[in-house]
C-alpha positions in Angstrom: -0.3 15.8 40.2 -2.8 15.9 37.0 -0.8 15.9 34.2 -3.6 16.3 31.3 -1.9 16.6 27.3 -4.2 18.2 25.3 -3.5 17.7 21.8 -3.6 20.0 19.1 -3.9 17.8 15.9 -2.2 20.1 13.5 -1.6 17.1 11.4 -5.4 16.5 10.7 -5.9 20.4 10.8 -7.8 20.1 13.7 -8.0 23.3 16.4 -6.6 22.6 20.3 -8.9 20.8 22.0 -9.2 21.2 25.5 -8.2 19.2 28.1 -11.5 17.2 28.9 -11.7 16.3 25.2 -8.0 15.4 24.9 -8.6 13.5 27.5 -11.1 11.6 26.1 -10.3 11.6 22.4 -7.2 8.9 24.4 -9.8 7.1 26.0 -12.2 6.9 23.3 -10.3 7.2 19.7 -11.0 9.9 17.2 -11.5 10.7 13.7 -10.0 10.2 10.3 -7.4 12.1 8.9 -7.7 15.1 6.3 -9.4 13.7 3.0 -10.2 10.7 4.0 -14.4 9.5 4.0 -16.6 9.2 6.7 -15.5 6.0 7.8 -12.6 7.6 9.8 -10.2 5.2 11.6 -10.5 4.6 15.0 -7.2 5.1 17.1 -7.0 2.7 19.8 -5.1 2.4 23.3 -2.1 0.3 21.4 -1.8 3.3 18.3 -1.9 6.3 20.5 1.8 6.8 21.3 2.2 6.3 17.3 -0.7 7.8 15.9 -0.9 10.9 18.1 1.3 11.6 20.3 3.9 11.4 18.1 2.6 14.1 16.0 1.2 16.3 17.8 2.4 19.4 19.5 1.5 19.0 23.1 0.5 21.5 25.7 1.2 20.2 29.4 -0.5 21.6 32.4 1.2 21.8 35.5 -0.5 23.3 38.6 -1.8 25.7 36.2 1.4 26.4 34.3 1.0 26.0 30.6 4.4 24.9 28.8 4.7 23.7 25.1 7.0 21.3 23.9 7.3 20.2 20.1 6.7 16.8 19.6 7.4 14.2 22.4 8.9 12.0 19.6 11.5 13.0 16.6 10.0 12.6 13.5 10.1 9.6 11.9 11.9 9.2 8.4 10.2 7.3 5.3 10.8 6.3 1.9 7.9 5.8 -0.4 8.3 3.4 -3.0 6.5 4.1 -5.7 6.2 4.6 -10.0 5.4 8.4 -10.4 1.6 8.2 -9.3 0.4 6.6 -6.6 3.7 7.8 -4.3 3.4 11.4 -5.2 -0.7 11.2 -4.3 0.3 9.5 -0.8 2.8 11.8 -0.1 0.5 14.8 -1.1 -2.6 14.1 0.9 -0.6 12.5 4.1 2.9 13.1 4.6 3.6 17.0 2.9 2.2 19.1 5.8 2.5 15.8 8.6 5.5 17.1 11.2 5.6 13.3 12.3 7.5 12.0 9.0 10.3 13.0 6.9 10.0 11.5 3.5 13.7 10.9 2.6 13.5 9.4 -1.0 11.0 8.2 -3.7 12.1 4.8 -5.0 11.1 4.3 -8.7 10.3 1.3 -10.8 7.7 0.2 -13.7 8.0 3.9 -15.8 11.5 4.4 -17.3 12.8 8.2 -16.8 11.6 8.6 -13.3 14.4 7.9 -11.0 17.4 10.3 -10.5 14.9 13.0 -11.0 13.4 15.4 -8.3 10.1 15.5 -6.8 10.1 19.6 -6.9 9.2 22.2 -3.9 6.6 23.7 -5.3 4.5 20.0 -5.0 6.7 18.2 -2.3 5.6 21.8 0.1 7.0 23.8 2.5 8.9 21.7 5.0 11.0 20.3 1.6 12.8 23.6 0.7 15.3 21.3 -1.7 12.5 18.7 -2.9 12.8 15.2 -2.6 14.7 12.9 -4.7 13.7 9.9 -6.6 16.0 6.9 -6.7 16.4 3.7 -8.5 14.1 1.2 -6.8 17.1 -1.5 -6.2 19.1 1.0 -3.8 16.6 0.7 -1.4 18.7 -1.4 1.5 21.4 1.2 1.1 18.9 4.4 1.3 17.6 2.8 4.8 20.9 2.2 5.6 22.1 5.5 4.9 18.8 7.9 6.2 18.4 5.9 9.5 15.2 5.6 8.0 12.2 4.2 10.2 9.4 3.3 7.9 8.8 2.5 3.9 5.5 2.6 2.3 4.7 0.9 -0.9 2.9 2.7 -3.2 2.4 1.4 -6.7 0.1 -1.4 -8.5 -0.1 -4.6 -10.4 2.0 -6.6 -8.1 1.6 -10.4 -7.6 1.4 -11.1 -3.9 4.9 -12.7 -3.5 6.5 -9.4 -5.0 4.9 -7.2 -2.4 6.0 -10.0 0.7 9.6 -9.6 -1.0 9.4 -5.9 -0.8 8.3 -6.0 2.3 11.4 -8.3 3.7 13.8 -6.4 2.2 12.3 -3.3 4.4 12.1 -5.0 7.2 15.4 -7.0 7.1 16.8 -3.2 6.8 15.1 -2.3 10.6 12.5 -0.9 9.1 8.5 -0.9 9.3 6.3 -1.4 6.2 2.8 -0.3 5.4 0.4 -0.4 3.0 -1.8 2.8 2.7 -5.8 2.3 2.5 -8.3 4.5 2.1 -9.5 6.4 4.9 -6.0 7.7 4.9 -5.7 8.1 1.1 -9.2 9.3 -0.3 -10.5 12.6 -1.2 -13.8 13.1 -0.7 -15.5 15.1 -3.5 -18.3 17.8 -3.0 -20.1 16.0 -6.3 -20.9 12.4 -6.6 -17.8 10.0 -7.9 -18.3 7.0 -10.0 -14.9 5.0 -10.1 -13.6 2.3 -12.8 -11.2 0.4 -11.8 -9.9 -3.0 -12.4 -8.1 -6.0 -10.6 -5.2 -6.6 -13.1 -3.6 -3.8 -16.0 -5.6 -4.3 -19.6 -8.4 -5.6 -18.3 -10.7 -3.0 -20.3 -10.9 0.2 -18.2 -10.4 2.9 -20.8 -13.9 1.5 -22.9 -15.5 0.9 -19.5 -15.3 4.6 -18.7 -16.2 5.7 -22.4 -19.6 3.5 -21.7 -19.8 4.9 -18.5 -19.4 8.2 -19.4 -21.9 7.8 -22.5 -24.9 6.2 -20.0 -24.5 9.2 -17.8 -24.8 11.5 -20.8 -27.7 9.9 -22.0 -29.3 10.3 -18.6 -28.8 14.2 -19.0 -25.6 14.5 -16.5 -22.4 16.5 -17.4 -19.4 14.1 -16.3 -15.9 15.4 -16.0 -13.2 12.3 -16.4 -10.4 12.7 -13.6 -7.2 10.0 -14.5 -5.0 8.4 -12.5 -1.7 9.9 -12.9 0.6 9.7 -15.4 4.0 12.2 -15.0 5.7 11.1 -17.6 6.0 14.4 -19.0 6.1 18.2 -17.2 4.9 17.2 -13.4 2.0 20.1 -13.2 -0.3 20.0 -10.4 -3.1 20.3 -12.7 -3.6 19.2 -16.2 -6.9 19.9 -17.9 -7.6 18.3 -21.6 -11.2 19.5 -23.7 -9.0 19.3 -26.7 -6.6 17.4 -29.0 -4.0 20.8 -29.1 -4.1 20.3 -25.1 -2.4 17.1 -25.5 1.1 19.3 -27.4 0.1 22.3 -24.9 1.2 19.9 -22.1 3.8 17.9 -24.1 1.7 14.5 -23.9 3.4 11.1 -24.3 1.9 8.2 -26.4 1.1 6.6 -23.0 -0.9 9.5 -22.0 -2.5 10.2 -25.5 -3.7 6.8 -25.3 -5.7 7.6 -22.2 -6.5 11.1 -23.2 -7.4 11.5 -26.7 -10.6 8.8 -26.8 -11.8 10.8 -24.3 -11.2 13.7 -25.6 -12.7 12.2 -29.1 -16.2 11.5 -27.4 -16.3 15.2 -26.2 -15.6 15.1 -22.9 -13.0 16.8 -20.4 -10.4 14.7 -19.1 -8.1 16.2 -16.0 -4.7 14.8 -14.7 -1.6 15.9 -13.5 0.0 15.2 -9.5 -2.1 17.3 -7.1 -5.5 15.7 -7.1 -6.7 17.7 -4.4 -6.4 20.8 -6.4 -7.9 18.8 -9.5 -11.1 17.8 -8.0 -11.6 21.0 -6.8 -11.4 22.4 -10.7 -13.2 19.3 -11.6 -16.3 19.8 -9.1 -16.7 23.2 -11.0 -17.8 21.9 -14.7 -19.0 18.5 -13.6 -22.5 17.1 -12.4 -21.0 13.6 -11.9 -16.8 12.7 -11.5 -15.4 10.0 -12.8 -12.4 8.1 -11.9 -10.5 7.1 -14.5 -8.3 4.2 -12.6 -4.8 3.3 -13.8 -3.4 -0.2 -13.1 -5.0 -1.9 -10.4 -4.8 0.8 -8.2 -7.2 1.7 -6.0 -9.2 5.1 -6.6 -8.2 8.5 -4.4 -11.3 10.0 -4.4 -13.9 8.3 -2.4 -16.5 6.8 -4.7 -20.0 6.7 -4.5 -20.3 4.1 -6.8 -17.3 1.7 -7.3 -17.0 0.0 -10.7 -14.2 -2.7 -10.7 -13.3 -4.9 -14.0 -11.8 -8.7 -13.7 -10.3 -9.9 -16.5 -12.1 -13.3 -17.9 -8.5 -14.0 -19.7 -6.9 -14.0 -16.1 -9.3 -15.7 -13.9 -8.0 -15.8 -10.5 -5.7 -12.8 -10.8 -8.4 -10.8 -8.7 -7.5 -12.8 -5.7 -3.4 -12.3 -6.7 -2.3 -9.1 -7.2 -2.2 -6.4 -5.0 -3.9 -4.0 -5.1 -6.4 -5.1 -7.5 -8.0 -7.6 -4.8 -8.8 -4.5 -2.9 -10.7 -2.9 -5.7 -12.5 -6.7 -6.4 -13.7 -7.0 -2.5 -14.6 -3.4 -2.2 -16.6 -2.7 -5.8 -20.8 -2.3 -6.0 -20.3 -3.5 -9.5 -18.0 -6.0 -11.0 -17.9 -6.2 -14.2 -16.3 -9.8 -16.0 -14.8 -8.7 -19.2 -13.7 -10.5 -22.6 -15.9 -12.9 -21.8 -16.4 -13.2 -25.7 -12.4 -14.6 -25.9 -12.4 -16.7 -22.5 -13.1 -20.2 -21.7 -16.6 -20.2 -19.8 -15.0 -22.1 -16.6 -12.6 -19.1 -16.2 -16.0 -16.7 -16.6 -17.4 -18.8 -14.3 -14.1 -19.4 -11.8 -14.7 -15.3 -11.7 -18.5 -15.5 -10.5 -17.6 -17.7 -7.8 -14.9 -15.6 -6.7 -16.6 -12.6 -6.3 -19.9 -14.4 -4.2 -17.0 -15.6 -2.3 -15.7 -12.4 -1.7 -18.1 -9.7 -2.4 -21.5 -10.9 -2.4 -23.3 -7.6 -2.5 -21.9 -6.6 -5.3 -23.7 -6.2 -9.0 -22.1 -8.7 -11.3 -22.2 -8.0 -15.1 -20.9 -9.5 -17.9 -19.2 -7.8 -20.9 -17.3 -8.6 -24.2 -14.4 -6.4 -25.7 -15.7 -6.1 -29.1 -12.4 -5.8 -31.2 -13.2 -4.5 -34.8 -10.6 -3.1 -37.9 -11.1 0.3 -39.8 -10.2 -2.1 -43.1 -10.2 -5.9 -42.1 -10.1 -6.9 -46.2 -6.9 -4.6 -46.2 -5.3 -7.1 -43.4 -6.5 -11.0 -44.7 -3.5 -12.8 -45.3 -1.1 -9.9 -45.0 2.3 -10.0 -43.6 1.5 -7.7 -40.6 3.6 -6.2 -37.3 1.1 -5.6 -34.5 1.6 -2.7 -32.2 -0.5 -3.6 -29.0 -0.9 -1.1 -25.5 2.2 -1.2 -24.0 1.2 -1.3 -20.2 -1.1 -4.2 -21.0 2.4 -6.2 -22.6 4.6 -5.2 -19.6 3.6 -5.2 -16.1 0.1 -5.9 -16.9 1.7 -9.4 -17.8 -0.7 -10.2 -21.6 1.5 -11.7 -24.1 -0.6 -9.9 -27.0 -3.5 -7.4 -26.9 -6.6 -6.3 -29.4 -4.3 -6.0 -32.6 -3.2 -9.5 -32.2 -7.0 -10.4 -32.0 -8.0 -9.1 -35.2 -5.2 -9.9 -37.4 -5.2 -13.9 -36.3 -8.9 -13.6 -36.8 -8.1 -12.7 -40.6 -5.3 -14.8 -40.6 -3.0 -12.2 -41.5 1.0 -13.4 -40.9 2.5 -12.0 -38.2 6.1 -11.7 -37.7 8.3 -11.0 -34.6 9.4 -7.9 -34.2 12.4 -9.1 -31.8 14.7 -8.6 -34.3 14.0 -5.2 -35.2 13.6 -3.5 -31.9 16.4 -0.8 -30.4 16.5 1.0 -27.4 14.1 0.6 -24.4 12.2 -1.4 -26.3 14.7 -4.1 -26.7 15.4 -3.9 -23.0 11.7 -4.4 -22.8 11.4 -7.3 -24.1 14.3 -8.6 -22.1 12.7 -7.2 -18.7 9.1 -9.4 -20.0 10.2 -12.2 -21.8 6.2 -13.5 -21.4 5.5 -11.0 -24.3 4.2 -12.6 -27.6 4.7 -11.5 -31.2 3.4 -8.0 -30.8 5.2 -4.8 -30.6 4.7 -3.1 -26.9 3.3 0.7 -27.8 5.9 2.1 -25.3 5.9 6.2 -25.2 7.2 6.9 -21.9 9.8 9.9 -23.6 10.5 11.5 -27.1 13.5 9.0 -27.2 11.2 5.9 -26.7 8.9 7.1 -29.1 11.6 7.7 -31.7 12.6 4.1 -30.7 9.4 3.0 -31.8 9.0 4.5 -34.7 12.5 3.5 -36.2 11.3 -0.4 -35.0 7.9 0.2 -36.7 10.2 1.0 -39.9 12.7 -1.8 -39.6 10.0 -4.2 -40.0 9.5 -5.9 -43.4 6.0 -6.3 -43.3 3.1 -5.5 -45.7 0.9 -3.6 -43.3 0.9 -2.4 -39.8 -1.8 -3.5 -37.1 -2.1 -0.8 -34.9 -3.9 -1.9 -31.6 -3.6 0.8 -29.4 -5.8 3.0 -28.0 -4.6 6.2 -29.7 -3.3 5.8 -33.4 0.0 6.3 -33.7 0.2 7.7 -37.8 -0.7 11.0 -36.2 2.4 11.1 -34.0 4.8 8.8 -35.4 6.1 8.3 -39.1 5.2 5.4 -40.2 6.3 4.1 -43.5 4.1 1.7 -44.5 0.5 1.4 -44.3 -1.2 1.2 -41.6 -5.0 -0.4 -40.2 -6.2 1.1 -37.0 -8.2 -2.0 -34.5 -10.3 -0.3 -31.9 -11.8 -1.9 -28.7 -15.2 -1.2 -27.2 -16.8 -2.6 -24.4 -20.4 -4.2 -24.9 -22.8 -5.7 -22.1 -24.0 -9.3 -22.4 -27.6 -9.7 -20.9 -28.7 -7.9 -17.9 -28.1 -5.7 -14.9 -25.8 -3.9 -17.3 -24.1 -0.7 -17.1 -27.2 1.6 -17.7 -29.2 -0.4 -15.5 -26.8 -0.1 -12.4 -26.6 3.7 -13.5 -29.9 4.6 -14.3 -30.6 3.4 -10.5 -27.4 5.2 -9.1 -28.4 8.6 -10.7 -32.1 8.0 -9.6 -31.2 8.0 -6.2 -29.1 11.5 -6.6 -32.3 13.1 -6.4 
């Protein structure tokens, strides 16, 4: 007796098919999932049970009979390891509305204040009436343990290959499976074209790279709306939208997030954030002629780009080949840009060029200095100075110093530790990183850190403070002794540069 299943892909939001195409959407493999590109997966003989069947609701026939059964398999139950971004995004765009998982648990790590919270209804959806909680990264054997559960999913950045194979043995030595989540399951695609920055390592010089970016495309007469990779450190809102400094205490911004934001918002533009990106292109698509990705870590963008931008660090040579996921971003970039090449050794510029004709040949390769300058560099020659430097760059993005560092040893200003003087999270920082130099990690995570930082700003005995951080800190913090502001801004060596690869990519929009 013919025993045709005809699926109905409620997962991918597809309508039944009937039983012909079933039939040969088994045979043949079918298309990508909800959000991803045109490049849609292919499911195979060996994935069907696991990719389909599984989740979808099938419809037997039997000698004309039509019975329906929920899903031939119970649903499968996953923890997604994650850091407050990346997790939340997978989560959003695959697993919310997906009746073949149960996401059990969010692990957290890297961002202090996450774990032991709750990821709420109103963003986890429908099927999660009670949300889903977040737990500390290290109880993860026990949370398998506990949930039965059948498959964990990593999903955060900026982690050296070893550290991801360690993850992954812990899953697995648990009973569990463990996957890495790419693109064609991740990606949004956007109704407006997408240029995306990224970079292979943390601190490699994305924030200027998208200023310049966004500067070419004004100069070519486009309208660009800046979409940033999460960061929740604050409120979790589905959608965050920042045209002006007062947005930045309308949604309760962090120095980590003011960092990212104000610059932009300095230059005039809009910047948008927040967790549900789906919902924040679509605003974005409204005001914009041309999105851009503003990427965070090394992670890899979540809306499909049109034109893929990807920085490697000239100060790091080889990291673009260690670290996952930046390697990802490397192979897959039109553009690489080499930055710092004005601070590196020129066999680490050049180990970079090989590496990427190695590994992405087709690719645009341009090189670029980060131009470090002072608002008053007389003010710090010879001064007794404590340098604040980006905090992400100090801590997982693994640089013992950053810009500030730069400028005052350039005007051989004296510059202490500040070991002895930091309390708090800060001290446990510098515990959790012992690789960081003598520069004070910006880190604004919560209204306690930032408190934390401003009383180890204070302790210091110092003539001057060196503030290298993207955003200045006098207009948030108290600071109670003077201050010099260093700034960062990217600058093209020779040609293809940035408005040369633009200039082309716009011209073909027509």
């Amino acid at each position: 007796m013919y025993l045709p299943i005809v699926l109905s892909r409620l997962v991918h939001g597809e309508s039944r098919m009937q039983a012909p195409a079933a039939d040969k959407a088994l045979r043949a493999g079918t298309g990508a999932p909800s959000g991803a590109g045109a490049r849609g997966p292919r499911i195979h003989h060996n994935t069907i049970e696991k990719e389909v069947l599984v989740p979808a609701l099938a419809t037997l026939y039997i000698g004309g009979e039509v019975a329906t059964s929920r899903a031939l398999m119970s649903e499968k139950k996953v923890i997604i390891m994650g850091a407050a971004g990346r997790d939340f995004h997978n989560h959003n765009v695959f697993f919310r509305n997906n009746p073949a998982y149960r996401v059990v648990a969010f692990t957290a790590t890297q961002i202090p204040g996450i774990a032991n919270r709750r990821y709420p209804t109103a963003l986890a959806g429908k099927r999660y009436p009670k949300g889903i909680p977040i737990l500390p990264e290290e109880q993860l054997p026990q949370l398998i343990r506990k949930h039965g559960v059948d498959l964990v999913v990593l999903a955060y950045s900026d982690l050296a290959y070893p550290d991801v194979m360690h993850k992954a043995s812990v899953a697995l030595a648990e009973g569990a499976d463990f996957w890495l989540m790419g693109p064609q399951s991740t990606m949004l695609k956007s109704k407006k074209p997408v240029v995306a920055v990224t970079g292979v390592r943390t601190g490699v010089g994305k924030s200027p790279t998208t200023r310049r970016v966004a500067e070419v495309l004004h100069k070519l007469g486009k309208k660009v709306v800046m979409v940033r990779h999460p960061m929740p450190y604050g409120p979790w809102e589905p959608v965050q939208r920042f045209a002006t400094m007062d947005d930045l205490k309308l949604h309760h911004s962090t120095i980590e997030e003011m960092e990212e934001y104000a610059p932009i918002i300095a230059s005039g533009d809009v910047v948008y954030a927040g967790v549900d990106y789906e919902q924040i292109l679509r605003q974005a698509e409204k005001e914009a002629d041309i999105v851009i990705w503003d990427g965070g870590n090394n992670d890899i963008p979540f809306y499909q780009p049109d034109l893929h931008i990807a920085i490697a660090d000239a100060k790091r040579a080889g990291h673009e080949l260690a670290y996952y996921p930046g390697e990802v971003n490397f192979r897959a970039a039109d553009v690489v840009v080499v930055s710092k090449v004005n601070s590196a050794r020129p066999g680490d510029v050049q180990t970079i060029e090989r590496n990427a004709q190695a590994a992405n040949p087709d690719a645009t390769l341009i090189k670029a200095e980060l131009a470090v300058t002072a608002d008053d560099p007389e003010a710090l020659r010879g001064k007794k100075v404590l340098v604040v430097d980006d905090g992400p760059t100090l801590t997982h993005g693994g640089m013992p110093t950053g810009a500030g560092t730069i400028a005052a040893e350039g005007l051989a200003s004296l510059i202490i530790d500040p070991r002895p003087y930091a309390v708090g999270g800060i001290k446990q920082a510098y515990r959790q990183y012992p690789h960081i130099g003598a520069a004070l990690p910006a880190l604004g995570y919560s209204r306690q850190e930032m408190n934390e930082l401003q009383s180890t700003i204070n302790a210091a005995p110092v003539d001057l403070v060196v503030i290298g951080t993207p955003v200045d800190l006098r207009r948030f913090l108290k600071i109670n002794k003077p201050a010099v502001r260093v700034r960062y801004e990217l600058r093209e060596v020779g040609h293809p540069n940035l408005e040369d690869v633009l200039r082309t990519f716009v011209r073909k929009l027509k």
